[in-house]
C-alpha positions in Angstrom: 33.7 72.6 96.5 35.1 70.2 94.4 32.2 67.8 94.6 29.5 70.7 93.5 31.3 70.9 90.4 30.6 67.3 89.9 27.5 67.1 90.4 26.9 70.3 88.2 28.6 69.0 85.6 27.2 65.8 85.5 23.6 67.6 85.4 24.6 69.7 82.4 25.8 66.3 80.7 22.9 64.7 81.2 20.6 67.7 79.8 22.7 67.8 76.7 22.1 64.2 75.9 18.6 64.6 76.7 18.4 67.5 74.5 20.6 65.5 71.7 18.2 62.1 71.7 14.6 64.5 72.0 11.1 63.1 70.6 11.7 65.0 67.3 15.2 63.3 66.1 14.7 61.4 63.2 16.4 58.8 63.1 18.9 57.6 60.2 20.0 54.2 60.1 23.1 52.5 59.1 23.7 48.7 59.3 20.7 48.5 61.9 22.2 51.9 64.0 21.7 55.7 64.4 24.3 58.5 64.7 22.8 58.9 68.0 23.6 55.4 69.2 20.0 54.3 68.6 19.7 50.8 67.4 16.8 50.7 64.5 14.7 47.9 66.3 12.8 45.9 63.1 16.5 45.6 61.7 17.3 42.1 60.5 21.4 41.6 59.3 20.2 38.3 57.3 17.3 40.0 55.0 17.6 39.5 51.8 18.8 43.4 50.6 21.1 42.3 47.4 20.6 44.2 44.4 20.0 41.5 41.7 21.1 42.2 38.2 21.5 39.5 35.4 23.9 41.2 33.4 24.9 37.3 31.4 21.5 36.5 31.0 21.0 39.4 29.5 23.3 39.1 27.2 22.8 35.5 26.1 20.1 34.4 23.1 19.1 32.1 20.8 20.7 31.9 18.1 19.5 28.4 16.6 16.5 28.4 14.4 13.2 26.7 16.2 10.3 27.7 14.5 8.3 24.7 13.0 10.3 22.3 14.6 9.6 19.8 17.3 11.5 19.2 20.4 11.2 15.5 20.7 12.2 15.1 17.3 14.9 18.0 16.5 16.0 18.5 19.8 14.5 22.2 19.6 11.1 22.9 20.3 8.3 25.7 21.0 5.9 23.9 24.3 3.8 24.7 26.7 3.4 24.2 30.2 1.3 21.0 31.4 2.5 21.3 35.3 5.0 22.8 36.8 7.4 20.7 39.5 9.2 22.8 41.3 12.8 25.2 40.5 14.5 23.0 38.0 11.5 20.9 37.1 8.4 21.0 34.9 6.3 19.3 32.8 5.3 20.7 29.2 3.6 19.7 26.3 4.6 19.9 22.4 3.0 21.1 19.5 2.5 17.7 18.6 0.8 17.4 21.7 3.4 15.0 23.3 3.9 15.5 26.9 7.6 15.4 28.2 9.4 16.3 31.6 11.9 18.4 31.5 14.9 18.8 34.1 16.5 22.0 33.3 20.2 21.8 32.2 23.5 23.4 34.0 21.2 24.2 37.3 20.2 22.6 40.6 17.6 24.7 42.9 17.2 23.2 46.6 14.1 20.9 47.1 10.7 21.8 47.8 8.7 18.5 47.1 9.8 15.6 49.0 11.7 17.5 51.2 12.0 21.2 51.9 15.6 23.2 51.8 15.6 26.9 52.3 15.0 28.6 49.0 13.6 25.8 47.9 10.3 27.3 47.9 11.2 30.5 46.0 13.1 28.9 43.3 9.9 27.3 42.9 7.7 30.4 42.4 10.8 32.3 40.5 10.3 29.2 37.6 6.5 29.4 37.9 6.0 32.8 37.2 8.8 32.8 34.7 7.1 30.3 33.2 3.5 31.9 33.2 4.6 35.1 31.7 6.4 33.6 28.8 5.3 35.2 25.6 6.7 31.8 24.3 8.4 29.1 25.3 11.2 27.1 23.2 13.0 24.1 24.5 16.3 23.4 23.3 18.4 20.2 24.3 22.5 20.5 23.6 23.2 16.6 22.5 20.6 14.5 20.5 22.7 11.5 21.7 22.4 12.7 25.2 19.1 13.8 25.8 18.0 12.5 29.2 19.1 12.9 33.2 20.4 9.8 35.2 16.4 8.9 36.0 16.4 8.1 32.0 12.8 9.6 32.3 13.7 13.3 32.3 14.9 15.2 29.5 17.8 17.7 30.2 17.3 21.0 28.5 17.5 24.7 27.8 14.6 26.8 28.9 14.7 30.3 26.3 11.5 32.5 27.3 10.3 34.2 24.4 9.2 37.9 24.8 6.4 39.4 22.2 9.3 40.8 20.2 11.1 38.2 19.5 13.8 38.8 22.8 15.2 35.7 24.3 16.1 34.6 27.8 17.6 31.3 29.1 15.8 30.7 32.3 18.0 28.1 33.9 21.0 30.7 33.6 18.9 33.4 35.0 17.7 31.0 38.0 21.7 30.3 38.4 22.0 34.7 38.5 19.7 35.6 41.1 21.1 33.2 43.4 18.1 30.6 43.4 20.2 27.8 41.9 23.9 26.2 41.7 25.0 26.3 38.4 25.6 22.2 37.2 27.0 23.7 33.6 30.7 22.7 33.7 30.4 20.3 31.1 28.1 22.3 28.6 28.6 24.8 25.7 27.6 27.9 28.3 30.1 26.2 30.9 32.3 29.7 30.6 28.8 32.1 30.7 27.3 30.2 34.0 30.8 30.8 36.0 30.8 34.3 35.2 26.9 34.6 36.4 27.4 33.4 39.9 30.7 34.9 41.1 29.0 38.5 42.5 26.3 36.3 44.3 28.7 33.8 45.6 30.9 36.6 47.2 28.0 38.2 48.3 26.7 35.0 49.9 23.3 35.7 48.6 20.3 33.5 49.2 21.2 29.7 48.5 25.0 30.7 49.3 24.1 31.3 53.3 24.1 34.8 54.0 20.3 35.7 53.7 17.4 33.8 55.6 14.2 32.4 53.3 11.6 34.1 54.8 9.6 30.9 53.7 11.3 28.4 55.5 11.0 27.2 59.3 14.3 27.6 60.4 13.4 26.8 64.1 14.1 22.8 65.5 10.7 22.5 66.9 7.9 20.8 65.7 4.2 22.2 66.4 2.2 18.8 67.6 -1.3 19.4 65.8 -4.5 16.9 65.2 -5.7 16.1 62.1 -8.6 18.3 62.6 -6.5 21.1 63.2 -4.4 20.4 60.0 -7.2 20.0 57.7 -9.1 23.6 59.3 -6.4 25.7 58.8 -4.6 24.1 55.9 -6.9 21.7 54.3 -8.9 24.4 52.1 -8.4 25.1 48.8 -8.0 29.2 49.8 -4.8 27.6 51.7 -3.8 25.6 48.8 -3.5 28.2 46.1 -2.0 30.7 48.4 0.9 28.1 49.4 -0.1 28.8 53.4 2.6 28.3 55.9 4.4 25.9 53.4 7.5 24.4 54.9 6.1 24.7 58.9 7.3 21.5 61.0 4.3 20.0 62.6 3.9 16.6 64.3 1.0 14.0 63.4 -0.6 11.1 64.4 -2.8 8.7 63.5 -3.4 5.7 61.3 -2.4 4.5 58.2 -5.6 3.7 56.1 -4.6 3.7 52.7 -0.9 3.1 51.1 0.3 5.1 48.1 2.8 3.1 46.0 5.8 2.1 48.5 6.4 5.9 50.1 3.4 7.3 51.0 0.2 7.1 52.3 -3.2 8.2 53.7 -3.1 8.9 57.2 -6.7 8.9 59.4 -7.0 10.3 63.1 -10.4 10.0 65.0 -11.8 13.1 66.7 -13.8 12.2 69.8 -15.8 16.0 69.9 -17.4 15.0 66.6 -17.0 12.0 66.1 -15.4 12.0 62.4 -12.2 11.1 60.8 -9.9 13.5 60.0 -7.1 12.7 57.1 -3.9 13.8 55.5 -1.6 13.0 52.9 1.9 11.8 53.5 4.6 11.9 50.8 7.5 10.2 51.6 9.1 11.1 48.0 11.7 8.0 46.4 12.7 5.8 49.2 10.4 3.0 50.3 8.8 3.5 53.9 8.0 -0.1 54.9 6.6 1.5 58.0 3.7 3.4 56.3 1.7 -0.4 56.9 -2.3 -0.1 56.3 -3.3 -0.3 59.8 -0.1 0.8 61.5 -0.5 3.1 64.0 1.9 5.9 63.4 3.3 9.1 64.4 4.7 11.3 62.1 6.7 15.0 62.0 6.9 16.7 58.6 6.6 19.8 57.1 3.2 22.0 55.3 3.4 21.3 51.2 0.8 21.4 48.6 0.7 19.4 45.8 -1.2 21.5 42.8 -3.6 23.0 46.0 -4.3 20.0 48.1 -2.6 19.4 51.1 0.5 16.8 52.1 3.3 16.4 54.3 6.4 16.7 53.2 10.3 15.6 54.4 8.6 13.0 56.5 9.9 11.1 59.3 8.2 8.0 60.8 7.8 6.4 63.7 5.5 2.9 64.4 3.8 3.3 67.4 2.0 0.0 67.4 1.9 -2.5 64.3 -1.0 -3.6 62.0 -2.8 -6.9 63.2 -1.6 -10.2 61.2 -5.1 -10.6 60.4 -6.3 -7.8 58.0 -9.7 -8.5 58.3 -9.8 -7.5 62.2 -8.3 -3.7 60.8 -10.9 -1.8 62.5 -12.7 0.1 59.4 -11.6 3.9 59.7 -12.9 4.8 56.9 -15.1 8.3 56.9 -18.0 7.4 54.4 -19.9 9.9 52.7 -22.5 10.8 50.2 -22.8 11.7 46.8 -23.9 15.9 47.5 -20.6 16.6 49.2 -18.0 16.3 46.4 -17.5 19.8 45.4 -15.2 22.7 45.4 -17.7 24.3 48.1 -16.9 21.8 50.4 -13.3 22.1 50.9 -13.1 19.9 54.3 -13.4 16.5 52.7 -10.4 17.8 50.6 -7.8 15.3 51.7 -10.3 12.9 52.9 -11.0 8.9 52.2 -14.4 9.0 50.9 -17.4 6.5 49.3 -19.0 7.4 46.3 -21.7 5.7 44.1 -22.3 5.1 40.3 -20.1 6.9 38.5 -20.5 6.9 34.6 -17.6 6.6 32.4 -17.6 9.1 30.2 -13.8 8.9 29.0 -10.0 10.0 30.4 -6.3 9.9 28.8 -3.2 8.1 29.6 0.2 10.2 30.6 2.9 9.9 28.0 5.3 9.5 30.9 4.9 6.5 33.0 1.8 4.6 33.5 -0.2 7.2 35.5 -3.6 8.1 33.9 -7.0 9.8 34.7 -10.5 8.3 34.2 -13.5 11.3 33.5 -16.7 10.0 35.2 -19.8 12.0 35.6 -22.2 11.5 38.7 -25.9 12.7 39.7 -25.6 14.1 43.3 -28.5 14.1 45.9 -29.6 17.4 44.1 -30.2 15.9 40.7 -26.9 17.5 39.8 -24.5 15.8 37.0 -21.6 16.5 38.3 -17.8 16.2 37.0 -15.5 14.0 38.9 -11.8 12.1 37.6 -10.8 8.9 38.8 -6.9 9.6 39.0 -4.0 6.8 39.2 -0.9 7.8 39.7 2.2 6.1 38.0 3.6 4.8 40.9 0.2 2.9 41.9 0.0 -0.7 40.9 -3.3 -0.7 40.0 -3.8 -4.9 39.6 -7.2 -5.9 38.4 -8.6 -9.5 37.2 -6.7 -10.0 34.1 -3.1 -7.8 35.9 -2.1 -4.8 35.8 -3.8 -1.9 34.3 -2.6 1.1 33.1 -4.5 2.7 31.0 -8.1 4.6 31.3 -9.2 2.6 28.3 -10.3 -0.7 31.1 -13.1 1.0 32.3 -14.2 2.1 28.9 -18.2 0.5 28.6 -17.9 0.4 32.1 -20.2 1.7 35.1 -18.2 2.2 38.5 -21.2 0.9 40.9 -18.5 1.9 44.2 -15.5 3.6 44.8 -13.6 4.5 48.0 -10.6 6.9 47.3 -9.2 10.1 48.7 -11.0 13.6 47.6 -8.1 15.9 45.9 -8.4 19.2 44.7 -6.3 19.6 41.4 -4.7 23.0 40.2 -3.2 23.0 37.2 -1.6 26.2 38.2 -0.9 27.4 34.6 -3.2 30.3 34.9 -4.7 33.0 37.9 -8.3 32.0 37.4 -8.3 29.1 40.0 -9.3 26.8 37.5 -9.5 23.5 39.6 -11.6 20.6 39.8 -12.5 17.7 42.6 -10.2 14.1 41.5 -10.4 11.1 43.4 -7.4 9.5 44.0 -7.5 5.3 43.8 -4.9 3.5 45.1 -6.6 -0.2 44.9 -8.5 -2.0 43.0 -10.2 -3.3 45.9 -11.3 0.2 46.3 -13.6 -0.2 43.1 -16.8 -2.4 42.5 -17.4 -2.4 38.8 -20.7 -3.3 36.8 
């Protein structure tokens, strides 16, 4: 008798939680659970669910007087933007149309060039389209005495976005609010202002401060192994440039070194046997020298997905030498994939990241960077089609570009000249200050051995 009640009552239980979890509950979640016990599958205790107010930045302005001033010379400035960097970076030019670069005072966003940190990414877009939507923008430095960072090459300032009525807001404080940036202000007038802004996001542990996971960065330990060919299909376009595609994904290379930029980076080349061609990548190996990167070294090397203003690089690199450049340079086996004058264009987004040939090249002009000795040489060229076609010769500042008489730095060499050969990397260049994809083809020298003048 006594088990029949049991079992009946353990069948009415079991109809009543039936009956309690049926197909029409809706379900309310809490924290990732229902009343009912149900746990809400797609719920994820790390997203990024802070409700971000900027209640300092807000309240901040500009008080000092800017219009018709120059920053250089007065220390406060209206600008605009020549490139942006990344979070706490940029490059901008003055109404005087000098350019300067700019490390943004009392702030320090993680890295997202020559290596990637989590956030580092979105501090990166946060500036850019800060910076894009300025109305205005007016620089502002806090010591005339002081003006630059510990590179000497930078200048330390205050970012003030300029709305069409006149409204101010300083962007490095509001970086420092919404959690995107560690405020570095302890020693500056708004030293009071930038504590106040990050004590709610620092108790909430919000984005840089550890509780929330970048949705942008690879936070697994594994590296995808990948060929060259497979890098440059699904990453080497300039769709997958401008959209920013899987930046920060850990993949493993290898290949050989065919080309050496400055003393970090280089050019690496990997043959594909199904059709026959060379594939090719950038490396950036950002300030410290990597002896390894040898022209002719084989290599193998793991890194992460960047873009540098659309064209593809590896970033964060680690290298290892799988076998060593012959003594004799001459018995380098030629790796270079040659090609012909109708193929340099924006419709042919392959060879973007590729070591090319090209043939005479006119002169037409070019400018020198105010900041180091980088500079850009405009050449025009008729492709197989009878096409003139646009096409920069770009040297970057931390090429040492030595021709017959030393070294040059300056466009104003090839000036009367005709380039009869060159053999440089194909870059795709996007200036990134607008939405109109407004890009053109560069080629990037990095020897003067590279170039057969006339």
């Amino acid at each position: 008798m006594f088990k029949n009640i049991v079992k009946y009552f353990l069948l009415f239980l079991l109809v009543f939680i039936l009956a309690g979890c049926d197909q029409s509950h809706t379900h309310n979640y809490v924290d990732g659970k229902c009343s009912c016990g149900e746990e809400d599958p797609n719920y994820d205790p790390f997203a990024d669910t802070y409700n971000y107010v900027t209640p300092e930045t807000d309240a901040l302005k500009l008080s000092a007087s800017w219009e018709g001033k120059d920053f250089v010379k007065d220390g406060i400035g209206e600008v605009t933007v020549s490139q942006f960097v990344d979070g706490d970076t940029a490059h901008f030019k003055t109404k005087n149309g000098e350019k300067v670069t700019v490390r943004f005072s009392g702030v320090n966003t993680p890295e997202s060039t020559y290596k990637v940190e989590p956030w580092g990414f979105a501090a990166s877009k946060y500036t850019k389209e800060a910076l894009r939507n300025a109305y205005k923008i007016v620089l502002q430095c806090e010591d005339l005495e002081e003006r630059f960072d510990s590179t000497g090459q930078r200048y330390l300032s205050w970012v003030w976005l300029i709305d069409e009525n006149g409204d101010s807001r300083l962007l490095n404080l509001e970086i420092v609010e919404v959690a995107l940036g560690k405020a570095k202000a302890s020693d500056t007038v708004y030293a009071d202002i930038f504590a106040k802004a990050v004590y709610d996001v620092t108790i909430a542990r919000c984005r840089i401060y550890g509780y929330n996971n970048d949705p942008d960065y690879d936070y697994s330990k594994e590296s995808e192994a990948m060929s060259l060919k497979d890098i440059k299909e699904q990453y080497g376009t300039i769709e997958a440039g401008v959209q920013g595609k899987d930046k920060g994904k850990k993949v493993i290379i290898s290949g050989v070194v065919a080309r050496r930029d400055g003393t970090t980076s280089a050019y690496i080349q990997q043959y594909n046997e199904e059709d026959n061609k060379y594939y090719g990548v950038y490396v950036y190996g950002g300030y410290n020298s990597k002896p390894e990167l040898k022209v002719g070294n084989s290599v193998v090397i793991e890194g992460k997905i960047g873009y540098y203003y659309g064209t593809l690089q590896l970033t964060d690199i680690s290298v290892k030498v799988r076998s060593f450049a012959p003594s004799d340079p001459t018995s380098v086996v030629n790796i270079d994939y040659i090609t012909d004058n109708s193929v340099i264009n924006v419709n042919n987004p392959i060879l973007i990241g590729s070591l090319v040939n090209i043939n005479n090249l006119t002169v037409t002009g070019g400018y020198d960077d105010n900041d180091g000795n980088a500079f850009t040489v405009k050449t025009t060229y008729v492709n197989n089609e009878g096409q003139t076609v646009r096409l920069d010769v770009r040297v970057g500042a931390n090429i040492n570009l030595v021709g017959p008489d030393g070294r040059i730095t300056s466009y104003e060499f090839f000036m009367g000249k005709t380039i009869k050969s060159i053999t440089a990397v194909v870059s795709y260049y996007d200036s990134n200050t607008d939405d109109n994809n407004n890009g053109y083809i560069q080629m990037m020298l990095t020897s003067f051995d590279d170039i057969v003048l006339e």
